[in-house]
N, C-alpha and C positions, 0 to 999 in steps of 0.2 A: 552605523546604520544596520538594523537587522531585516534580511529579506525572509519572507517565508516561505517554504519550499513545500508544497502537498503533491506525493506521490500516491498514484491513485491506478498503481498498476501491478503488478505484481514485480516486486526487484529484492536481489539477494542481498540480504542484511550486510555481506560486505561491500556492495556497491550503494547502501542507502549509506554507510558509513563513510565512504567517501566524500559524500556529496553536502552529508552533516559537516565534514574535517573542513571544510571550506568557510573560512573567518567570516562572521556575520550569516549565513546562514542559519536559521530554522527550520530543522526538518519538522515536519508531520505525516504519519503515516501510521494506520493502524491495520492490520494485514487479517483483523477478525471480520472486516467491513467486506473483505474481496471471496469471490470464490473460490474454492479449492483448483488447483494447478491440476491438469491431467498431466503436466510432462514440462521437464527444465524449459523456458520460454513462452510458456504459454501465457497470454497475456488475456483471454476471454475467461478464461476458468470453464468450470463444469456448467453446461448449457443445462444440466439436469436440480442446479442448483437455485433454490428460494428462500425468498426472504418472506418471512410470517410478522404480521405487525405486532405480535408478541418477542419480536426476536431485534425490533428497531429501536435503533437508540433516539431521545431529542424531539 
């Protein structure tokens, strides 16, 4: 059985990798959706950051 997993936060590629390494696991995550990090744990991104409807996907 495979579960799907959506990370929708900002996480270091070696800890998405982990969580991928887990049997049946699905990751998804696409890190061009989030805003830019001001600083290692930032999980809000750049409050000065927008999305233009020419810039959204779907």
């Amino acid at each position: 059985m495979t579960a799907p997993v959506a990370i929708a936060t900002p996480l270091e590629d070696h800890l998405t990798a982990r969580i991928a390494a887990v049997p049946g696991d699905e990751v998804h995550t696409d890190h061009d959706l989030l805003p830019p990090a001001r600083y290692p744990g930032d999980h809000r991104g750049d409050p000065g950051c927008a999305r233009y409807p020419t810039s959204r996907r779907g």
